[in-house]
FITI-798657 format. One record per residue (C-alpha): residue number from 0; residue in one letter; z, x negated, y negated. Coordinates in steps of 0.5 Angstrom, whole numbers, plus 2048, in hexadecimal, padded with zeros to 3 digits. Layout:
N
+------+------+-----+------+-------+
| zapa | keti |  up | east | north |
+------+------+-----+------+-------+
|  NUM |    a |   Z |    X |     Y |
...
+------+------+-----+------+-------+
END
This chain:
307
+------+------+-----+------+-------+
| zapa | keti |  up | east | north |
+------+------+-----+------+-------+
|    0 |    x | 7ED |  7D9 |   7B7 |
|    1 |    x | 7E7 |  7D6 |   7BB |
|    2 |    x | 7E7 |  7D5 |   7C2 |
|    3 |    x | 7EE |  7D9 |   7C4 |
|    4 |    x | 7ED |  7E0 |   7C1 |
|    5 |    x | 7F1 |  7E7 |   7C2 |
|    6 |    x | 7EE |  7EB |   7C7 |
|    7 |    x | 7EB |  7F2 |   7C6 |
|    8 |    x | 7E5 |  7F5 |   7CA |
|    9 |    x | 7E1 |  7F8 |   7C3 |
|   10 |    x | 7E8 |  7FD |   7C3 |
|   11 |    x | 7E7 |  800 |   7C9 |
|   12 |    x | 7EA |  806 |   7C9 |
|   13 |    x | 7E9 |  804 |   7D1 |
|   14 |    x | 7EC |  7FE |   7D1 |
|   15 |    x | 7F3 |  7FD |   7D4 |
|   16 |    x | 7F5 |  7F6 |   7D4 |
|   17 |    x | 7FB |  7F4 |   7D0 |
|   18 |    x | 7FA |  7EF |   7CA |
|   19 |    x | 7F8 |  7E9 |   7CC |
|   20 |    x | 7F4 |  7E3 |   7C9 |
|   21 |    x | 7ED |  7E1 |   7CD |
|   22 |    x | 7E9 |  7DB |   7CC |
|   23 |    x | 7E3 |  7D9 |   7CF |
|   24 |    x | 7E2 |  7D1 |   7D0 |
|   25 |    x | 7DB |  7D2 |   7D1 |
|   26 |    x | 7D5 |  7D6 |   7CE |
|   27 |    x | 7D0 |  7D9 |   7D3 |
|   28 |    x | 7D1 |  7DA |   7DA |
|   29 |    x | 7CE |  7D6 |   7E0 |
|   30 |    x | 7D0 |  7DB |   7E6 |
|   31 |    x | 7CA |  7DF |   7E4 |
|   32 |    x | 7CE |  7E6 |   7E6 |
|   33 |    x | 7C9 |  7EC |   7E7 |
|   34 |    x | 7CE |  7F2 |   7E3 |
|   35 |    x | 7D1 |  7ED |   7DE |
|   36 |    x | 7D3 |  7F0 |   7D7 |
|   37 |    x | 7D3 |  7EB |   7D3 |
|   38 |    x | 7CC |  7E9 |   7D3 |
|   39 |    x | 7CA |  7EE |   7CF |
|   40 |    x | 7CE |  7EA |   7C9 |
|   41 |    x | 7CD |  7E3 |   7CC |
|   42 |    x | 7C7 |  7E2 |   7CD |
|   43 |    x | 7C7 |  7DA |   7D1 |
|   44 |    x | 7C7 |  7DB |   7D9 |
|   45 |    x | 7CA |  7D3 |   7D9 |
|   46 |    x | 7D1 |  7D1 |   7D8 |
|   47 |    x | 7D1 |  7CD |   7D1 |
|   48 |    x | 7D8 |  7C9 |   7D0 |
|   49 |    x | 7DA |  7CC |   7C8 |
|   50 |    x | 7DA |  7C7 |   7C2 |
|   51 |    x | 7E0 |  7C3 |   7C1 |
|   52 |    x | 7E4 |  7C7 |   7C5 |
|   53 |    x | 7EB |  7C2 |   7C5 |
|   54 |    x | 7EB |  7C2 |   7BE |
|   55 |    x | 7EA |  7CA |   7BD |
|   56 |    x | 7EF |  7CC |   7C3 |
|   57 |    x | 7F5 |  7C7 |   7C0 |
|   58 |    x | 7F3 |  7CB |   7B9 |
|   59 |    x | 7F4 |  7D2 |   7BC |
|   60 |    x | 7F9 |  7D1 |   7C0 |
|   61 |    x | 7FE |  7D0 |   7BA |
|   62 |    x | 7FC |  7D7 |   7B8 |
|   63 |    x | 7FD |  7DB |   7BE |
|   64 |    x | 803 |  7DF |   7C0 |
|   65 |    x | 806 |  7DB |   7C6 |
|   66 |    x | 808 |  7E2 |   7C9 |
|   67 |    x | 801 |  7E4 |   7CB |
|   68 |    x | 7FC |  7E1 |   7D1 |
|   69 |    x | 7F6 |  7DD |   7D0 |
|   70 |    x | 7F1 |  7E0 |   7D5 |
|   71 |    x | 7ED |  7DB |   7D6 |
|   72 |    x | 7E7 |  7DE |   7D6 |
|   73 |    x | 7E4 |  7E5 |   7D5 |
|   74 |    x | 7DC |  7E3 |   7D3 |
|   75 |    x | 7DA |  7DF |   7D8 |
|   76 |    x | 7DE |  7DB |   7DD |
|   77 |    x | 7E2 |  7D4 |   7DB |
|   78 |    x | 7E0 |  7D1 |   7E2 |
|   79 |    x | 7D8 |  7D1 |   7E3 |
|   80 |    x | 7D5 |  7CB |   7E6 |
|   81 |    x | 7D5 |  7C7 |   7E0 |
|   82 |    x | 7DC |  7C7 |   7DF |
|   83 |    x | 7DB |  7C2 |   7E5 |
|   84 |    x | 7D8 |  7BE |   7E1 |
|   85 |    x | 7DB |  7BF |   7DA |
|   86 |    x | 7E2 |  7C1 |   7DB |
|   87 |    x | 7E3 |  7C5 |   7D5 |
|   88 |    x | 7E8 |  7CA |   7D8 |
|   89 |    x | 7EB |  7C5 |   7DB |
|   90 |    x | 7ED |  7C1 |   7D4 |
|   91 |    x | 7EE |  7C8 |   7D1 |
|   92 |    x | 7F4 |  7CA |   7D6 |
|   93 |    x | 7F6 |  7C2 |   7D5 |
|   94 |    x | 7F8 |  7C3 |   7CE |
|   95 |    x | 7FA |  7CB |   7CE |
|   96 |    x | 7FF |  7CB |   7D5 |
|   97 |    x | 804 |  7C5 |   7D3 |
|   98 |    x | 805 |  7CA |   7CD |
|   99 |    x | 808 |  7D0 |   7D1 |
|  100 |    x | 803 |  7D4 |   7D0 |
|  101 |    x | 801 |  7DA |   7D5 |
|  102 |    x | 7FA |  7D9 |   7D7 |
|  103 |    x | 7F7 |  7DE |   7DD |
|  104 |    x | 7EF |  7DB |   7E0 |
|  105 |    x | 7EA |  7E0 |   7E1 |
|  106 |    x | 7E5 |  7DE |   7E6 |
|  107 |    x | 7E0 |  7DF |   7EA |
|  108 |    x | 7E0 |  7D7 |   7ED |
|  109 |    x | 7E4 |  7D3 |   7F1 |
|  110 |    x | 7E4 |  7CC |   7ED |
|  111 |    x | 7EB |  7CE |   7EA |
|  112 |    x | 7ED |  7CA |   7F1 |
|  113 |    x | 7EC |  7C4 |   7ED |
|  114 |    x | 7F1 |  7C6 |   7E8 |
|  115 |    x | 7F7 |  7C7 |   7ED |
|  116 |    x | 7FB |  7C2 |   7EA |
|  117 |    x | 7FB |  7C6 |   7E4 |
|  118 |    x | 7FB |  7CD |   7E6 |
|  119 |    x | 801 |  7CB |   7EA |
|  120 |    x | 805 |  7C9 |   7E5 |
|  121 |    x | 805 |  7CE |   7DF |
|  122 |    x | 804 |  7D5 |   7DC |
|  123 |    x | 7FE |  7D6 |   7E1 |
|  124 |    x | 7FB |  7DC |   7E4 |
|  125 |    x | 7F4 |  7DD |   7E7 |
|  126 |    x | 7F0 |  7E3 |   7E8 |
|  127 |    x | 7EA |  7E3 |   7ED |
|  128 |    x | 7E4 |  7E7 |   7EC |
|  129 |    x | 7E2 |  7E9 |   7F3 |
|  130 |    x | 7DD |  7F0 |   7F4 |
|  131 |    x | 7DD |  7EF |   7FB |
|  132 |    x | 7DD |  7EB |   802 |
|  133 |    x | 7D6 |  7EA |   803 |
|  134 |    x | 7D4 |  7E3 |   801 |
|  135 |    x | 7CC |  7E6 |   802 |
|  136 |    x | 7CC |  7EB |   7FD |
|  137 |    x | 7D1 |  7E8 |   7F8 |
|  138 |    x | 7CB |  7E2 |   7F8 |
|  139 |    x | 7C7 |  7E8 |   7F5 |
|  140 |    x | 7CB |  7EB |   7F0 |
|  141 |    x | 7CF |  7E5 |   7EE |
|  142 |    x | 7CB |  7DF |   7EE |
|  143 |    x | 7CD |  7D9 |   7ED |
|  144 |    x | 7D4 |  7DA |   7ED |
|  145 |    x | 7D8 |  7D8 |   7F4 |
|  146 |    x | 7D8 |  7DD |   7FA |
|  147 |    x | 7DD |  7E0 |   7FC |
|  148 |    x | 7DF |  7DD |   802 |
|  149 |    x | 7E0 |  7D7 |   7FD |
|  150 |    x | 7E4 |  7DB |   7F9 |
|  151 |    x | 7E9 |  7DD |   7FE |
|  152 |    x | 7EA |  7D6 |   800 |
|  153 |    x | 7EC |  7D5 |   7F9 |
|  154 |    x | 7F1 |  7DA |   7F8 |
|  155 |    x | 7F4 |  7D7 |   7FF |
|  156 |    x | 7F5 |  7D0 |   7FA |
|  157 |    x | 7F8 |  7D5 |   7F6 |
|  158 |    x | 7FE |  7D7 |   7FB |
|  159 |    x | 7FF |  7D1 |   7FE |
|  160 |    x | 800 |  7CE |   7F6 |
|  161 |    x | 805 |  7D5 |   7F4 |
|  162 |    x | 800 |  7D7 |   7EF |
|  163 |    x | 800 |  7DE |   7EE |
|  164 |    x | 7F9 |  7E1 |   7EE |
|  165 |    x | 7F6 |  7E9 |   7ED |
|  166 |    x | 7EE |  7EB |   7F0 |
|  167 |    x | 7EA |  7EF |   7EC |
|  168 |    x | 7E6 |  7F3 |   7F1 |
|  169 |    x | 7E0 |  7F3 |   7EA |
|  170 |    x | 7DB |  7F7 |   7EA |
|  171 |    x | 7DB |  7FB |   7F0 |
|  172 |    x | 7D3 |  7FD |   7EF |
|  173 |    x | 7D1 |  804 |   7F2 |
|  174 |    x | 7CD |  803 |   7F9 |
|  175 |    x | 7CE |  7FB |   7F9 |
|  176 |    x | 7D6 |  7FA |   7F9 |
|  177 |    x | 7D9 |  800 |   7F9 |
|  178 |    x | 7DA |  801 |   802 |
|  179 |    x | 7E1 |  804 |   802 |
|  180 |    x | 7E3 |  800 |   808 |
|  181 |    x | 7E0 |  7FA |   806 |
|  182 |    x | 7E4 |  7FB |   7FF |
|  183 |    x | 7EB |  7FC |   803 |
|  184 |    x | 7EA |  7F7 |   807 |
|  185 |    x | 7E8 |  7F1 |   801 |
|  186 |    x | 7EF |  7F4 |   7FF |
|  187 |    x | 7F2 |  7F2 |   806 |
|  188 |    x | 7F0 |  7EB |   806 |
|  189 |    x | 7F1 |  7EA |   7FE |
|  190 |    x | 7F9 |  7ED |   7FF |
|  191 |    x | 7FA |  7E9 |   806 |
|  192 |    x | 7F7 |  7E2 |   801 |
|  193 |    x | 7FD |  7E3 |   7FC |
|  194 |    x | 7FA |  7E8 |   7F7 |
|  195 |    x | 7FF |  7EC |   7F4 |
|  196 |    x | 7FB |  7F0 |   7EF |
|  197 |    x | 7F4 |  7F3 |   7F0 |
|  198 |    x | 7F0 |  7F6 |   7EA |
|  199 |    x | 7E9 |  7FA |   7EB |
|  200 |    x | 7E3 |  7FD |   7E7 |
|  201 |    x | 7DC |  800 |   7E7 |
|  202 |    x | 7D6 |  7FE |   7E5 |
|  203 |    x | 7D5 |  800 |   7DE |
|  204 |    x | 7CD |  7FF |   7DD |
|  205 |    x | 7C9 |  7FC |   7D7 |
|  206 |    x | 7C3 |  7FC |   7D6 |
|  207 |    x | 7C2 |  7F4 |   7D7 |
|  208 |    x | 7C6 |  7F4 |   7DD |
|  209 |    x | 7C4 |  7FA |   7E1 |
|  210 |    x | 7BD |  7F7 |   7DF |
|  211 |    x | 7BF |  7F1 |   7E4 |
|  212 |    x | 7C3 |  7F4 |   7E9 |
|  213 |    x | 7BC |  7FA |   7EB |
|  214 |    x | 7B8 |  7F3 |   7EA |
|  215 |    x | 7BC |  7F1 |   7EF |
|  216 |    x | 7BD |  7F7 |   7F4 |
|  217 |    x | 7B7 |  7FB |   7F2 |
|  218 |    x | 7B8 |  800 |   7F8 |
|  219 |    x | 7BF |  802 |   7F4 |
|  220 |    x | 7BB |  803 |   7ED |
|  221 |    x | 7BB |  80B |   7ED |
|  222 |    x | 7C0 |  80B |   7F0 |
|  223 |    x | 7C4 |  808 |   7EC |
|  224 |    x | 7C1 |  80A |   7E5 |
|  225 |    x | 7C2 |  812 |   7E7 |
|  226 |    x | 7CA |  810 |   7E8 |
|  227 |    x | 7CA |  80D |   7E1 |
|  228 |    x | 7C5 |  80F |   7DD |
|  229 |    x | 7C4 |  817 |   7DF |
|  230 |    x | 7CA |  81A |   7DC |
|  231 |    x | 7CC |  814 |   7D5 |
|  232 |    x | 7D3 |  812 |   7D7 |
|  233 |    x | 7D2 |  80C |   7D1 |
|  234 |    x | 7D8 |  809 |   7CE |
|  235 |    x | 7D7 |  804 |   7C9 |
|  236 |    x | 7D1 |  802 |   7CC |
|  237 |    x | 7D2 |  802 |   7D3 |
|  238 |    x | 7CF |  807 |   7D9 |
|  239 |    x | 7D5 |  809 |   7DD |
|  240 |    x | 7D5 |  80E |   7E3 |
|  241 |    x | 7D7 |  814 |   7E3 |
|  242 |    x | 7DF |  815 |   7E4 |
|  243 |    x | 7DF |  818 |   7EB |
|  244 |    x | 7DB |  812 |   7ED |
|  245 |    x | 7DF |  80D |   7EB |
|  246 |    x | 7E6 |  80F |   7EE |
|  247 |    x | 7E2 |  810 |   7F4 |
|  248 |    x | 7E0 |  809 |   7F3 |
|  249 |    x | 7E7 |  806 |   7F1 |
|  250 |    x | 7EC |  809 |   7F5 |
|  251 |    x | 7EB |  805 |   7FC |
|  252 |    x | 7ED |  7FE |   7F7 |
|  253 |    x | 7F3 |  802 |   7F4 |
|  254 |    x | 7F5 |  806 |   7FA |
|  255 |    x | 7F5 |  800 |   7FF |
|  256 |    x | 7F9 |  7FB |   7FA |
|  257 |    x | 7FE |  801 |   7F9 |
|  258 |    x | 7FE |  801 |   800 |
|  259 |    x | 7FF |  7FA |   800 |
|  260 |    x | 805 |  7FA |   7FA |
|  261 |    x | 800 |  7F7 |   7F6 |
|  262 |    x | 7FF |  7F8 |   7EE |
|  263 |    x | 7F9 |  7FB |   7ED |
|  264 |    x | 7F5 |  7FE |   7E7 |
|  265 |    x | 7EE |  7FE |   7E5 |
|  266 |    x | 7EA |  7FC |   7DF |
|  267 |    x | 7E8 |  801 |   7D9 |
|  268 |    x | 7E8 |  807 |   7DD |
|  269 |    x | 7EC |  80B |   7DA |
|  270 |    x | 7F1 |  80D |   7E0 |
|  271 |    x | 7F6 |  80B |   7DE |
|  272 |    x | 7FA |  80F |   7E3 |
|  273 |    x | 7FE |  80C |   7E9 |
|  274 |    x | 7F8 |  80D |   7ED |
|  275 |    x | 7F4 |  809 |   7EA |
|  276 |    x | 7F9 |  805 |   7E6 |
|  277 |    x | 7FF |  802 |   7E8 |
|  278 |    x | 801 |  7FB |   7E6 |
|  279 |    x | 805 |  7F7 |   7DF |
|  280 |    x | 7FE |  7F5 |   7DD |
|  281 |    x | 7F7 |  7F8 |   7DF |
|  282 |    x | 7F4 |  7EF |   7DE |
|  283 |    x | 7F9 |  7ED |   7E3 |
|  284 |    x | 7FD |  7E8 |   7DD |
|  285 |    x | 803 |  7EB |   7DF |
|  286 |    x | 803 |  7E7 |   7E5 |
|  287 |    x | 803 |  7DF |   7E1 |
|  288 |    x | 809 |  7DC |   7E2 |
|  289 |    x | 80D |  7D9 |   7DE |
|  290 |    x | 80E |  7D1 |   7DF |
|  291 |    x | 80F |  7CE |   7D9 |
|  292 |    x | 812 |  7D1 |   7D3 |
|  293 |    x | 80F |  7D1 |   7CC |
|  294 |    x | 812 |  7CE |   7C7 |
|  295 |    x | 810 |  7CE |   7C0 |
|  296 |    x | 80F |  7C8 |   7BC |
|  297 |    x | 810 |  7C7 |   7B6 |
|  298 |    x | 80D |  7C1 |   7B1 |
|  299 |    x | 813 |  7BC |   7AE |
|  300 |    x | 814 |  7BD |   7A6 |
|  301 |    x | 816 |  7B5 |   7A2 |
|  302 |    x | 81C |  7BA |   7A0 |
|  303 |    x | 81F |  7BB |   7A6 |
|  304 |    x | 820 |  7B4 |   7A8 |
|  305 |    x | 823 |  7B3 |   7A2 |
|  306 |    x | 82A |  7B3 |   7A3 |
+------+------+-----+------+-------+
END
């Protein structure tokens, strides 16, 4: 397959995400994301539409198994600014939603709201990115994407259309994000919007987005490479926190949507204890609805017309 691929983070021993396909309408990424993991494979900081990607979807489509979620997308993200122009994720949904396929959005936008018609009325669940409620530092950290007010506008359009979506509160970066207050509290206002699942994770530093994040923020730098780099906690190519630290961090996000009766889990952690993980799906996919069955279609041979 060529655009719709099965999806397995490098096997990750870490990873918990229940077998899924992804598929990435654009190469690159245009929201600019201080602490983005894919840029160290994905070297384009533009969004740029993939090549003849109608034709490769409908190719991929009649060899996947219908039973599994697309995620749409988990390299870079199927709504930037240029989806306004392009429509490429718009065109993708078109042709794979009519079929029955599940498929879940992964955003860090609002642009969705544009698609409403079309996430009403099918197999659609989204799952918004949104690391904090203060649109001032999020115009540092996350460039280019929208800011979160935006966002939870957005999510607003959700509710009123009954779609269900999750909230990823990812990363949580120590010193910037990581208020345990500020973090309860954006699980409060996400939970009273209609999210019903919550997911959360630290930062994990690479050496080009830990290098953007201090050029940006230069009076966290030795804080920051003391906490990742002094004692080796390396997975995979990854610099994690030590492990007290990133339960320290987590637990405000899962204990508040526990309180809430929300699912919650985090994100290649490994805690996998009710704590920390409670929920049918870490992604949020078992929040996709099922509006429209799928119904396998089958080529018509002369033999059969033939009485």
């Amino acid at each position: 397959m060529s655009i719709i691929t099965r999806f397995d983070p490098w096997k990750s021993k870490l990873c918990t995400c229940p077998p899924k396909y992804t598929i990435n309408p654009y190469t690159g990424c245009s929201h600019n994301c201080l602490y983005c993991y894919a840029t160290s494979y994905i070297k384009s900081n533009k969004s740029v539409p993939k090549r003849n990607y109608v034709e490769r979807v409908s190719r991929d489509l009649r060899k996947i198994d219908p039973n599994l979620p697309i995620d749409m997308s988990l390299s870079s993200d199927p709504y930037p600014p240029e989806e306004l122009k392009f429509r490429v994720t718009r065109r993708i949904l078109e042709i794979i939603l009519p079929k029955g396929f599940k498929v879940q959005i992964t955003t860090k936008s609002d642009i969705y709201v544009r698609d409403l018609d079309l996430l009403s009325r099918f197999n659609v669940a989204v799952s918004e990115t949104i690391t904090t409620l203060n649109d001032n530092l999020a115009r540092k950290v996350e460039v280019n994407a929208p800011v979160p007010s935006a966002r939870l506008r957005a999510l607003e359009k959700l509710s009123e259309h009954e779609i269900p979506f999750s909230v990823r509160i990812d990363p949580i970066i120590p010193y910037l994000n990581d208020d345990a207050e500020e973090l309860r509290d954006l699980v409060r206002v996400v939970s009273s919007l209609g999210a019903k699942h919550v997911v959360t994770s630290t930062y994990k530093a690479k050496p080009d987005n830990f290098k953007r994040l201090v050029t940006a923020f230069p009076e966290l730098e030795d804080r920051l490479r003391k906490l990742y780099y002094s004692k080796k906690n390396r997975y995979q190519g990854y610099s994690y926190l030590p492990l007290d630290l990133r339960k320290k961090l987590l637990f405000p996000v899962v204990d508040e949507a526990r309180k809430l009766g929300l699912t919650y889990a985090t994100c290649r952690e490994g805690l996998l204890n009710k704590i920390f993980f409670n929920a049918p799906s870490c992604d949020g996919t078992h929040l996709i609805p099922i509006r429209v069955r799928f119904e396998i279609r089958r080529e018509i041979k002369l033999e059969d017309l033939i009485d």
